[in-house]
VEXDREN-190162 format. One record per residue (C-alpha): residue number from 1; residue in one letter; x, y, z. Coordinates in nm, 4 decimals. Each point is the difference from the previous one (the first is absolute). Last residue first. Layout:
num,residu,X,Y,Z
NUM,A,X,Y,Z
...
***
This chain:
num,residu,X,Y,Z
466,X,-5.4573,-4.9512,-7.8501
465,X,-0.0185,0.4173,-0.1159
464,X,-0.4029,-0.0062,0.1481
463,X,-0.0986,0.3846,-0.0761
462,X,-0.0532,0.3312,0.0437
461,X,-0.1182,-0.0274,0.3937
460,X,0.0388,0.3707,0.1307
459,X,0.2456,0.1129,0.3051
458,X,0.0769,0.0389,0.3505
457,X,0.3154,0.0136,0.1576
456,X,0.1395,-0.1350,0.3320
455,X,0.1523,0.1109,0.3175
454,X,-0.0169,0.3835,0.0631
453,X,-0.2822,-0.0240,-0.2673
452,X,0.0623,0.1107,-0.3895
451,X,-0.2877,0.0374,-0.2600
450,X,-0.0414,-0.0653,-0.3337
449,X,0.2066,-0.2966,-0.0546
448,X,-0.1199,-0.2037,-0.4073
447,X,-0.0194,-0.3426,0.1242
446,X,0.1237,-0.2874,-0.1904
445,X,-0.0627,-0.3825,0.0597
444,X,0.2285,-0.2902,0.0865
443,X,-0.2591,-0.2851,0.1460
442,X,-0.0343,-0.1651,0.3204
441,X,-0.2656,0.1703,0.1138
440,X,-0.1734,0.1351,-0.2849
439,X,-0.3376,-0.2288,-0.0354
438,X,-0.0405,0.1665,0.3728
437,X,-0.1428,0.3004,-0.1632
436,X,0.1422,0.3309,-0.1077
435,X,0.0567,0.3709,0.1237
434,X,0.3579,0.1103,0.0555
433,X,0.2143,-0.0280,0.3196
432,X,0.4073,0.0081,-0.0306
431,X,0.2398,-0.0861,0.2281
430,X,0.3097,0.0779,-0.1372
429,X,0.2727,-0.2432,-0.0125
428,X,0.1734,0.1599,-0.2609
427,X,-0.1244,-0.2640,-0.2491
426,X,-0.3498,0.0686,0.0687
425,X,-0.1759,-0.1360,0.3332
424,X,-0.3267,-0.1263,-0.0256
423,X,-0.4022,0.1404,0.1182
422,X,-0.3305,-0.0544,-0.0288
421,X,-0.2843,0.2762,-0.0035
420,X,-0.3827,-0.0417,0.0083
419,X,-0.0735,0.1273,0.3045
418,X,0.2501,0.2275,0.1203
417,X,0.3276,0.1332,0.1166
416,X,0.1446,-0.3850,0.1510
415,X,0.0726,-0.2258,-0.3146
414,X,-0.0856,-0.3685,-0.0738
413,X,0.2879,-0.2059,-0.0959
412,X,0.2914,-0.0589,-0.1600
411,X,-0.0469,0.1701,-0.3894
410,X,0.3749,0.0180,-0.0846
409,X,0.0389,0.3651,-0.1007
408,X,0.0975,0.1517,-0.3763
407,X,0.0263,0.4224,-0.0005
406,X,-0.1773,0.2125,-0.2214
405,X,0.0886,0.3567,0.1095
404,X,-0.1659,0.3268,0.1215
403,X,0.0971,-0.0160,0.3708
402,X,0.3432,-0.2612,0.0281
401,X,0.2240,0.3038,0.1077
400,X,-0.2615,0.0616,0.2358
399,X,0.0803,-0.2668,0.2184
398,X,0.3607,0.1906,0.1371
397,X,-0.2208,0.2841,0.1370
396,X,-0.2787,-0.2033,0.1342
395,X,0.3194,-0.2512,0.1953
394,X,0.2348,0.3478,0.0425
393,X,-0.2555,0.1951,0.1828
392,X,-0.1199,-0.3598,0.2622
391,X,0.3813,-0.0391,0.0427
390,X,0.0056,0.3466,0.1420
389,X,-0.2925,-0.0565,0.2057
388,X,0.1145,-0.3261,0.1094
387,X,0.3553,0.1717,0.0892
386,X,-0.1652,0.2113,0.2642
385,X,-0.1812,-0.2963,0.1384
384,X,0.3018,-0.1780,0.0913
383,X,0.1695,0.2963,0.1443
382,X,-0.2770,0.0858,0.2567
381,X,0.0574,-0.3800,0.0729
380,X,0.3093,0.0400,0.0613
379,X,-0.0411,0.2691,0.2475
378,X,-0.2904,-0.2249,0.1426
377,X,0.2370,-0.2524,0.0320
376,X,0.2984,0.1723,0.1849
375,X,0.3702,0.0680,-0.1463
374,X,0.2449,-0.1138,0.1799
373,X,0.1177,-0.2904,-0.1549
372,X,0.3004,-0.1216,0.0975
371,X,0.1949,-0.2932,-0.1684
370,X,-0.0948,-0.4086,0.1234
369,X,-0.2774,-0.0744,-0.2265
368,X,0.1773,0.1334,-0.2627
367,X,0.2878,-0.2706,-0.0136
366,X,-0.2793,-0.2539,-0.0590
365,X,-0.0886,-0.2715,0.2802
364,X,-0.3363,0.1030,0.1113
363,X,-0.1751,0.2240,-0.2439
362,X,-0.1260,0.3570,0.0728
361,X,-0.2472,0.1186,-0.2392
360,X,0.0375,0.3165,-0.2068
359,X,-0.2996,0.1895,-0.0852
358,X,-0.0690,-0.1689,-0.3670
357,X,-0.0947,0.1415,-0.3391
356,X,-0.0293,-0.1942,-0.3309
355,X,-0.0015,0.2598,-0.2621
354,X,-0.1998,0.0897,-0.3011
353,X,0.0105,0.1020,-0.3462
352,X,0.3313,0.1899,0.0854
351,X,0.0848,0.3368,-0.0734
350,X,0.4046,0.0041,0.0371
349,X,0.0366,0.3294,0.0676
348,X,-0.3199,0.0156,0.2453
347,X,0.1035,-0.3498,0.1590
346,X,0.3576,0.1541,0.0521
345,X,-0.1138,0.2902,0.1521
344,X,-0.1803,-0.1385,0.2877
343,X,0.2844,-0.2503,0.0583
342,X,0.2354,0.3193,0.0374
341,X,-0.2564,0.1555,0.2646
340,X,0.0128,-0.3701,0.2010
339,X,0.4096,0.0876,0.0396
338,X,-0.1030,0.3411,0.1117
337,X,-0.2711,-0.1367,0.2545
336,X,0.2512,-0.2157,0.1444
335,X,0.0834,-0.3452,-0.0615
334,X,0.1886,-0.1526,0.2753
333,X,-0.1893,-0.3053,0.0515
332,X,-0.1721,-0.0553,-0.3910
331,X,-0.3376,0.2240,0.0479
330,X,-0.1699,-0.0396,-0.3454
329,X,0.1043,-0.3210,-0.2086
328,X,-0.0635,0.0261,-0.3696
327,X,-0.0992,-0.2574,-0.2456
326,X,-0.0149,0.1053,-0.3380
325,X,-0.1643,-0.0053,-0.3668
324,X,0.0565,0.1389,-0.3579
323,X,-0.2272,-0.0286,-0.2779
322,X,0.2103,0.0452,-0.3280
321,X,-0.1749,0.1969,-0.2490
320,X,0.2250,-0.0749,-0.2930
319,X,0.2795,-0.1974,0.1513
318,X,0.3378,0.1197,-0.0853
317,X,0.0361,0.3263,0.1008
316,X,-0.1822,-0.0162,0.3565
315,X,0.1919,-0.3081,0.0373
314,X,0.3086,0.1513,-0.0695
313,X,-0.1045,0.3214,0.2957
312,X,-0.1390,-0.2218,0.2110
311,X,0.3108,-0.2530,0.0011
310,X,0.2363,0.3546,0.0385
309,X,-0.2155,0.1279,0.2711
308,X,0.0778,-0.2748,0.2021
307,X,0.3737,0.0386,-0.0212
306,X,-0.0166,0.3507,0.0749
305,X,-0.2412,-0.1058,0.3303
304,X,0.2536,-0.2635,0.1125
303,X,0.0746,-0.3842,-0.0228
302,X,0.1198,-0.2648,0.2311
301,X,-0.3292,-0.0330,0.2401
300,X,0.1645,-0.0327,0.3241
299,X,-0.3096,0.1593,0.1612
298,X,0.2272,0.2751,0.1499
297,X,0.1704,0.0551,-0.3399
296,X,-0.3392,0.0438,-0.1062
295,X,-0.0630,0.2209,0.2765
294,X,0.2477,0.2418,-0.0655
293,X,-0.0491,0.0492,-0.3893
292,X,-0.3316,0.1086,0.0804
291,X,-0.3134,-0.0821,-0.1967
290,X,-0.0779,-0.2978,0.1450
289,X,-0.1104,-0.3754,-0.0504
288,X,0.0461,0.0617,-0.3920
287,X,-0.1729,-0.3967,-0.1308
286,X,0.0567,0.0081,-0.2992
285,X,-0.3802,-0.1288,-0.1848
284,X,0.0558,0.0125,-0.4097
283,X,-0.3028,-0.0236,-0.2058
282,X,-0.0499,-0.0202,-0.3616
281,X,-0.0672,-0.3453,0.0280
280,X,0.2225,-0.2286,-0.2157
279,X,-0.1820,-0.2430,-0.2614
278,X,0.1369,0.2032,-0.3279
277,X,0.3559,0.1099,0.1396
276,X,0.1929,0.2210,-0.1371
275,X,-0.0400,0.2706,0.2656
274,X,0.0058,-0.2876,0.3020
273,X,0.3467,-0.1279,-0.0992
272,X,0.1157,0.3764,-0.0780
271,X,-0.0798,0.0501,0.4037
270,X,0.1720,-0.2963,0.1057
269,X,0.2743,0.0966,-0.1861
268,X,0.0742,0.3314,0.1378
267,X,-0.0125,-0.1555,0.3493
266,X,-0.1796,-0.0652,0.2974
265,X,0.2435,-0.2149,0.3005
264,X,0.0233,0.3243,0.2187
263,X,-0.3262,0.0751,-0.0454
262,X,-0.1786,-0.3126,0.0962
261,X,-0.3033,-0.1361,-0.2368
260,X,-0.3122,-0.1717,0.1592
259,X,-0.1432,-0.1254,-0.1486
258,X,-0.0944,-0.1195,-0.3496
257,X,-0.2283,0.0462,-0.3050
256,X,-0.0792,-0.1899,-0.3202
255,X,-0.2876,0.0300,-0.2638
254,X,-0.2107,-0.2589,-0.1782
253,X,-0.0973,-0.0989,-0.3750
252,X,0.2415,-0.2657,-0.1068
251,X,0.3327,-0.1192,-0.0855
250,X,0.2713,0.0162,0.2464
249,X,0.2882,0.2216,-0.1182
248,X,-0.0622,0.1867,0.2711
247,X,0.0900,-0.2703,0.2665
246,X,0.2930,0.0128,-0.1491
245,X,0.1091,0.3947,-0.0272
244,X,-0.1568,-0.0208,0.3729
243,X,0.2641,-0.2537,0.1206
242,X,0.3055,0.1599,-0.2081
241,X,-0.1252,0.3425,0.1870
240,X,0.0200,-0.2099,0.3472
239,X,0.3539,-0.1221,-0.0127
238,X,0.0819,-0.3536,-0.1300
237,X,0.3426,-0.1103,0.1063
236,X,-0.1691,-0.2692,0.2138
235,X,0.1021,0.1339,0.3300
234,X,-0.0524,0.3284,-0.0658
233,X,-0.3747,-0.0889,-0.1700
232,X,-0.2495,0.2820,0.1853
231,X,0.1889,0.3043,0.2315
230,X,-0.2180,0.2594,-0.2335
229,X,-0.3111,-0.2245,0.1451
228,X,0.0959,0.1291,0.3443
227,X,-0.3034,-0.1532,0.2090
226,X,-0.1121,-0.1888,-0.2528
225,X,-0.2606,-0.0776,-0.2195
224,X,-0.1119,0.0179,-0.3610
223,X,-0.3611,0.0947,-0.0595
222,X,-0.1670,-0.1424,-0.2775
221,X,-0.2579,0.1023,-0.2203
220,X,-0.2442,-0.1724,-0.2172
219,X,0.0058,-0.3547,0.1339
218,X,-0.1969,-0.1862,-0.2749
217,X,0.1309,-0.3996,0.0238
216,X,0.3059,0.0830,-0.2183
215,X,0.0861,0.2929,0.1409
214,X,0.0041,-0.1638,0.3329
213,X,0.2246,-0.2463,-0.1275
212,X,0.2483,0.2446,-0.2006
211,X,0.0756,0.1631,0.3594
210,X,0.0280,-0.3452,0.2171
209,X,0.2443,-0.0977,-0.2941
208,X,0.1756,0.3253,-0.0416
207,X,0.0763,0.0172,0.4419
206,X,0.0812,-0.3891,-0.0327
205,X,0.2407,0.0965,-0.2737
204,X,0.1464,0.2402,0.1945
203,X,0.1329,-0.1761,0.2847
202,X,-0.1907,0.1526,0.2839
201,X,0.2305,0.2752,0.1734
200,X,0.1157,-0.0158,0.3591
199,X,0.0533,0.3008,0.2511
198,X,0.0482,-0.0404,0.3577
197,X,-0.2347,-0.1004,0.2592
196,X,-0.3837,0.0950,-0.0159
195,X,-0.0357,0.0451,0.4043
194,X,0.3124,0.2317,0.0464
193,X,0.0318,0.1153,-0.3361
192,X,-0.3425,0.1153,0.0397
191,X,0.0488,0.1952,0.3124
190,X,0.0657,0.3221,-0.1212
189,X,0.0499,0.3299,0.1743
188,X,0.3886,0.0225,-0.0633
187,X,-0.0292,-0.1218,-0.3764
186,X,0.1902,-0.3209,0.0374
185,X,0.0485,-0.0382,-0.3683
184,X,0.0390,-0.3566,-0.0953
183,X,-0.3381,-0.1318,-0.0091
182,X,-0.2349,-0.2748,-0.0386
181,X,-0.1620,-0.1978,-0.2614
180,X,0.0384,0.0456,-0.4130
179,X,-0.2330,-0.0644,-0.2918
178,X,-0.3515,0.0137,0.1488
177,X,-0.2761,-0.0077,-0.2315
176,X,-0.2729,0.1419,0.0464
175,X,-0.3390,-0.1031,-0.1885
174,X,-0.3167,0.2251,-0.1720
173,X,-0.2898,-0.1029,-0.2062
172,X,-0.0745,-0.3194,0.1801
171,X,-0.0181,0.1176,0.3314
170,X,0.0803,-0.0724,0.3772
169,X,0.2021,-0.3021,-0.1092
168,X,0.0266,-0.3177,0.1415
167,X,0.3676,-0.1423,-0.0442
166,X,0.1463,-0.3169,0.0280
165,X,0.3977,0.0528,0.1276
164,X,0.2327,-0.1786,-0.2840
163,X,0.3358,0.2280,0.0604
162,X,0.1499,0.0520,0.3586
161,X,0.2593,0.2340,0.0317
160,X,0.3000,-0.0480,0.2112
159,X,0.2095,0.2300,0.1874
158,X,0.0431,-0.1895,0.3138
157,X,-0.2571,0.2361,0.1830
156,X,-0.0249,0.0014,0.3777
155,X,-0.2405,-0.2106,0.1741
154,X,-0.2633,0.0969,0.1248
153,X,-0.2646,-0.3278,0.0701
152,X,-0.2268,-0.0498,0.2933
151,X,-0.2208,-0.3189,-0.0170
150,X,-0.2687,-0.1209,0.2367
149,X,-0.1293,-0.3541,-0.0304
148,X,-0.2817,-0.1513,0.0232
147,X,0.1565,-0.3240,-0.1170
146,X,-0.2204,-0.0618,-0.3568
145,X,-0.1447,0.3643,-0.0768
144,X,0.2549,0.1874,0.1374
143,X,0.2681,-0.1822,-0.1608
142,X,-0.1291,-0.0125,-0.3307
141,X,-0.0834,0.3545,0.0467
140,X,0.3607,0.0887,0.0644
139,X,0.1222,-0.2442,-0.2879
138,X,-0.2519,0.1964,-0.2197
137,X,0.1891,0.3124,0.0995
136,X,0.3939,-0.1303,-0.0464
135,X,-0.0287,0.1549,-0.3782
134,X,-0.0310,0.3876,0.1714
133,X,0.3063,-0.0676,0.1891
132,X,0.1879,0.2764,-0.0878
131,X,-0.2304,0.2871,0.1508
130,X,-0.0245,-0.1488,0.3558
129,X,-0.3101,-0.2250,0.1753
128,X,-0.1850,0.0056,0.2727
127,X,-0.2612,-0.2790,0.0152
126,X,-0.2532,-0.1182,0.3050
125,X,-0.0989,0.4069,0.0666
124,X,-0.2644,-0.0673,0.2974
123,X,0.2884,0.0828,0.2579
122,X,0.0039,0.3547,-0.1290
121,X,0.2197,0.2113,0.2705
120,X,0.3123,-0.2470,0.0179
119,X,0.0237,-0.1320,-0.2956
118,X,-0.0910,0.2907,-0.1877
117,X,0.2523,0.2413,0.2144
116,X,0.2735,-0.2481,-0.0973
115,X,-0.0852,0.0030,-0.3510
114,X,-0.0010,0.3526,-0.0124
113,X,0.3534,0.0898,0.2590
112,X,0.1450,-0.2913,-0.3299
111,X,-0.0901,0.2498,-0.2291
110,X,-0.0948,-0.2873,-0.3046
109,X,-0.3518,0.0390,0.1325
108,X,-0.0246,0.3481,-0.1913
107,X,0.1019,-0.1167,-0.2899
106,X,-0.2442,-0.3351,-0.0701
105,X,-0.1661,-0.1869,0.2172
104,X,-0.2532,-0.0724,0.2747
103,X,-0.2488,-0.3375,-0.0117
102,X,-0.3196,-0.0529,0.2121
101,X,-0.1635,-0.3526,-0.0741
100,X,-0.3518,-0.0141,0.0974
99,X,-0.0420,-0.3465,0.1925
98,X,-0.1077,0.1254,0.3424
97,X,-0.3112,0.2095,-0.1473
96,X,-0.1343,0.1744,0.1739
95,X,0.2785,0.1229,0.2816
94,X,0.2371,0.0471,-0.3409
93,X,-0.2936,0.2736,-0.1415
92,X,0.0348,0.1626,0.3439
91,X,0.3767,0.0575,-0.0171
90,X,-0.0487,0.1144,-0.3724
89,X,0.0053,0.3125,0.0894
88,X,0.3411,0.0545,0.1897
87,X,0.0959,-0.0748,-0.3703
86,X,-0.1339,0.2493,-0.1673
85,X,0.0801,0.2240,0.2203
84,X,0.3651,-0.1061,0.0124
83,X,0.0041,0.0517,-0.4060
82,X,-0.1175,0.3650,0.0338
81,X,0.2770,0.0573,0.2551
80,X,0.2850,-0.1451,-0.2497
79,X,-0.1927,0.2255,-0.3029
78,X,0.0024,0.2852,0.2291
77,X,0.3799,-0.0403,0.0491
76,X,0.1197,0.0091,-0.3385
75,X,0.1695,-0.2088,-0.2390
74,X,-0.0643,-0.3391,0.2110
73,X,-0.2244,-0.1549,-0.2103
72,X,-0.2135,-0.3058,0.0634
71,X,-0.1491,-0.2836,-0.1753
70,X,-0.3193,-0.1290,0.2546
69,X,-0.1111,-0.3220,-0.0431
68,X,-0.3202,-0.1176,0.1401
67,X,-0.1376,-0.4207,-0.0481
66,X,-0.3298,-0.1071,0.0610
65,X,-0.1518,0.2988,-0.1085
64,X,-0.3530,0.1456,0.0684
63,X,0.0550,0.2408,0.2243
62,X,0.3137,0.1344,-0.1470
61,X,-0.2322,0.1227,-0.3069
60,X,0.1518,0.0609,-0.3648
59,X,-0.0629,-0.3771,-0.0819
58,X,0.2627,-0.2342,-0.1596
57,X,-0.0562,-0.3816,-0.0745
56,X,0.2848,-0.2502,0.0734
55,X,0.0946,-0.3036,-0.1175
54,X,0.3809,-0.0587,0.0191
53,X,0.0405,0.2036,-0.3700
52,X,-0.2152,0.2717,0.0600
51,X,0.2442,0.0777,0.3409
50,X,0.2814,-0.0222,-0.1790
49,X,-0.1185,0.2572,-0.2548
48,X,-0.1033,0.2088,0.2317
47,X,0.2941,0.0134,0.1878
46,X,0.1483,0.0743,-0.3647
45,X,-0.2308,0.2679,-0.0483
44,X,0.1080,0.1345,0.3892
43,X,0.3439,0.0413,-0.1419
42,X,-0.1377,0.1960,-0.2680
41,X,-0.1654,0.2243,0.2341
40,X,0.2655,0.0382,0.2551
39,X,0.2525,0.0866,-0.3435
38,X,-0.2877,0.2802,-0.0718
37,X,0.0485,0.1429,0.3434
36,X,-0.1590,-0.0041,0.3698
35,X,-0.2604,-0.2836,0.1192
34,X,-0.1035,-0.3245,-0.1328
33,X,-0.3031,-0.0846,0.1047
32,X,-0.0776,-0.4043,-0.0499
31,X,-0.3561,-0.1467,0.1176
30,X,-0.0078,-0.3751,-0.0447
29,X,-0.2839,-0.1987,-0.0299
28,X,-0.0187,-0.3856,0.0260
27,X,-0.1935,-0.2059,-0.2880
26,X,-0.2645,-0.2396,0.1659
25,X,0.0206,-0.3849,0.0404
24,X,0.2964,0.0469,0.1984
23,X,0.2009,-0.3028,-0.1404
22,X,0.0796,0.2359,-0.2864
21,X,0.1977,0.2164,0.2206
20,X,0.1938,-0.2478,0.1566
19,X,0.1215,-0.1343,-0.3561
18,X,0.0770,0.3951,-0.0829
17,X,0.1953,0.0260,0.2627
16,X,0.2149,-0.2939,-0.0930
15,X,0.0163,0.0904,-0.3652
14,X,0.1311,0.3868,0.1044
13,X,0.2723,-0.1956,0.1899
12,X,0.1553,-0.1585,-0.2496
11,X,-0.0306,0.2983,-0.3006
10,X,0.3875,0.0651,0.0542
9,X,0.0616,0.3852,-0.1817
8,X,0.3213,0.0667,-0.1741
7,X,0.3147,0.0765,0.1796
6,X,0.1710,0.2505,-0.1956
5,X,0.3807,0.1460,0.1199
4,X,0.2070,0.2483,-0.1657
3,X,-0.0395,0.1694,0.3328
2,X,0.2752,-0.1790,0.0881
1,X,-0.0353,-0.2929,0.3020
***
C-alpha cells in the first residue's frame, strides 16, 4: 500500500463498547498518561477521544480507574524504565480489582524485545498494542470486555494515515496538529523511524480544514507537528512553506508554530515564508545535535556546521528578533572532549533562547548502538553540566534583547515568579510573565519586558490587544 493512502476512522466498535458501558449503571473511569513528545500527546487526545466516545469518564488516579492506558515513548531510556515502574505498579491494583483493564501502546511497545518483555514480565497488561493501530483500540476493549481476551498488536506500518479520530483536547486555547508521521532519516541514535515507520504527509486539505476548524471554534495557536515538518507534502507536490503560506491565509486572530525542523531539509524559503507571514511564530527550533563536523557525519545527520550557520545567519536577517531553539546530544560514542568544545562554541555563536539537552542514550537497533563509546558517565556528565552553564549565559543574554519593549503574548495561564502574575508566550515563543488576572487567559495582551531570566522574561501589563 503507498503512503498516499487514508483509511478513515470505523466508529463500529466504539458503539459496542459504549452499549456495555451504559448497561453499567455507573460511568467507567479511565486514566490515560501519555508519555514522551508532543505527537505522544496528541495521539493520547485521540485515545481520549475514543475513549469519551464508548462511555468512559477520566480521573487522574490509577486507583480509581477501571480501565489504565499507558502511551509510551521510546526516545530515551529513562522514559522506557519510568514506564516499567509504572507498570510493575499496577500489579496490586489488577489483584483488586480482577476486571481493571491494563493496556500498553504506543512507540516504545512497537520494539518488538518491549512487547516481548511486557508479555512476559507484566502478566496483568490484557492489551499491547503498536503505533499504527491506534483505530484497532476499541476492538481491543471490545474484546476484553466480552471474551476476556488478551490482545498483542505491532505490526509494522503500511503507510497509511488514518483521518476521522475523535479528539479530547487538553485545552481549548491551544491544539497540535500533526501534518506528517514517521521518518526517513535514520539518524544513527534514533529509533523513531524504527517504531514511527517511514514518512507520510496528510493530504493538505485535511491539514487546512482541521486548521481553519479550530480557528473557527477559538483555538488561538496551533502547533504543527512532525517529526521532520521540512519533509511535509512530497508526495502530494505540496512542500511545507506552500502549507504554512495556506494555513496563513486563514482568517482570524491566532498564531502558528511547528516542530520540529531538520537542517538538512531548512531552506531559504522556509525562512522568507515565516518573515512575511502574519500568523507565523517568530520562532525557529533546528535541532544542531553537535557542534563538530565529525559527529554529525557520525549521527548520519546530512548537513554540517557551515551549512548550519548559513540558516542562522538568513534567519537572523530576516526575522526581526528571531528566537532560536535546539536539541543537542552531549556524549555521542566517540565524541571527545574536543568535539564537545566545538558544540560549546556553537551555542555561544549562535545564542540560542534555549536548548533541549540530552546525555546520549543507547537505543537497541540503531547503527549507534553498536559503535564504541568509551567515554564514561560521570565524564559525560561533567560535560553535560558544563554546557548548562553555558546555555544558562546565552538563554539571560539572548532574553535581553526583548528588555525595554512592548511585546504581544497569548495570556495561557497562571505564571510561576509571583502572586499576582499570569503568563503567555509572544510570537517568538517567549515565555513571558506579567501581572493580570485570570479574565486574561485566553486573550492576546501586551507586556512591556523589563527584566530577562535564563528562561523567560518578565514584564508590565499595558494592555488587552484581543
Amino acid at each position: 500500500m503507498n503512503n498516499n493512502s487514508t483509511n478513515y476512522f470505523s466508529r463500529e466498535y466504539i458503539e459496542k463498547v459504549r452499549q456495555i458501558n451504559e448497561r453499567l449503571g455507573k460511568i467507567p473511569l479511565a486514566h490515560v498518561h501519555s508519555f514522551g513528545c508532543q505527537q505522544n500527546v496528541s495521539d493520547g487526545e485521540k485515545i481520549k477521544g475514543m475513549l469519551a466516545e464508548m462511555g468512559y469518564g477520566f480521573t487522574p488516579n490509577t486507583s480509581d480507574a477501571d480501565l489504565i492506558l499507558f502511551n509510551t515513548c521510546a526516545v530515551r531510556e529513562n522514559a522506557e524504565n519510568r514506564v516499567f515502574g509504572n507498570i510493575g505498579a499496577l500489579k496490586k491494583l489488577k489483584a483488586e480489582n480482577k476486571g481493571l483493564i491494563i493496556a500498553v501502546g504506543g512507540c516504545m511497545v512497537q520494539q518488538e524485545h518491549i512487547a516481548r518483555k511486557i508479555r512476559k514480565t507484566y502478566p496483568q497488561v490484557d492489551i499491547i498494542f503498536g503505533t499504527h493501530v491506534m483505530g484497532e483500540i476499541p476492538h481491543m476493549i471490545y474484546d476484553k470486555l466480552c471474551e476476556n481476551r488478551k490482545t498483542l498488536m505491532i505490526p509494522d506500518s503500511e503507510g497509511v494515515i488514518t483521518e476521522g479520530f475523535p479528539v479530547l483536547r487538553e485545552s481549548d486555547i491551544k491544539a497540535s496538529v500533526p501534518i506528517m508521521y514517521g521518518c526517513n532519516n535514520f539518524c544513527t541514535y534514533c529509533i523513531v523511524p524504527y517504531v514511527r515507520g517511514r514518512e507520510r504527509s496528510r493530504r493538505p486539505q485535511d491539514v487546512i480544514d482541521e486548521v481553519r476548524g479550530l480557528v473557527e471554534n477559538g483555538c488561538k495557536e496551533i502547533l504543527l507537528l512532525g517529526q521532520n515538518v521540512n519533509s511535509y507534502g512530497k508526495e502530494h507536490d505540496f512542500g511545507f512553506s506552500k502549507l504554512l503560506c495556506e494555513l496563513d491565509k486563514i482568517e482570524g486572530r491566532f498564531k502558528i508554530s511547528f516542530m520540529t525542523s531538520h537542517p538538512k531539509d531548512c531552506t531559504f524559503e522556509l525562512i522568507d515564508t515565516i518573515a512575511d507571514s502574519r500568523h507565523i511564530s517568530y520562532h525557529l527550533h533546528l535541532p544542531v545535535q553537535s557542534g563538530s563536523d565529525r559527529i554529525l557525519k557520525a549521527m548520519n545527520r546530512h548537513y554540517d556546521t557551515a551549512h548550519y550557520f548559513e540558516l542562522i545567519d538568513y534567519a537572523k536577517k530576516r526575522i526581526p528578533s528571531v528566537a532560536l531553539t535546539t536539541d543537542i546530544i552531549v556524549g555521542f560514542p566517540g565524541e571527545t572532549y574536543e568535539d564537545f568544545r566545538c558544540t560549546l562554541e556553537l551555542m555561544k555563536k549562535v545564542e540560542y533562547d534555549s536548548a533541549y539537552t540530552f546525555i546520549y542514550s543507547k537505543r537497541e537497533g540503531t547503527a549507534a548502538a553498536s559503535m564504541p563509546d568509551p567515554v564514561s558517565d560521570e565524564e559525560k556528565g561533567k560535560w553535560f553540566r558544563e554546557l548548562l552553564e553555558v546555555q544558562q549565559a546565552v538563554s539571560e543574554k539572548a532574553y535581553s534583547r526583548f528588555v525595554g519593549k512592548e511585546i504581544e503574548v497569548l495570556c495561557d495561564g497562571i505564571g510561576r515568579t509571583a502572586d499576582g502574575c499570569m503568563t503567555g508566550h509572544s510570537r517568538h515563543g517567549v515565555i513571558v510573565d506579567f501581572n493580570g488576572g485570570r479574565e486574561l487567559i485566553g486573550k492576546f495582551v501586551t507586556v512591556r519586558v523589563q527584566k530577562a531570566m535564563p528562561w523567560a522574561v518578565v514584564g508590565e501589563l499595558v494592555g488587552i490587544s484581543d
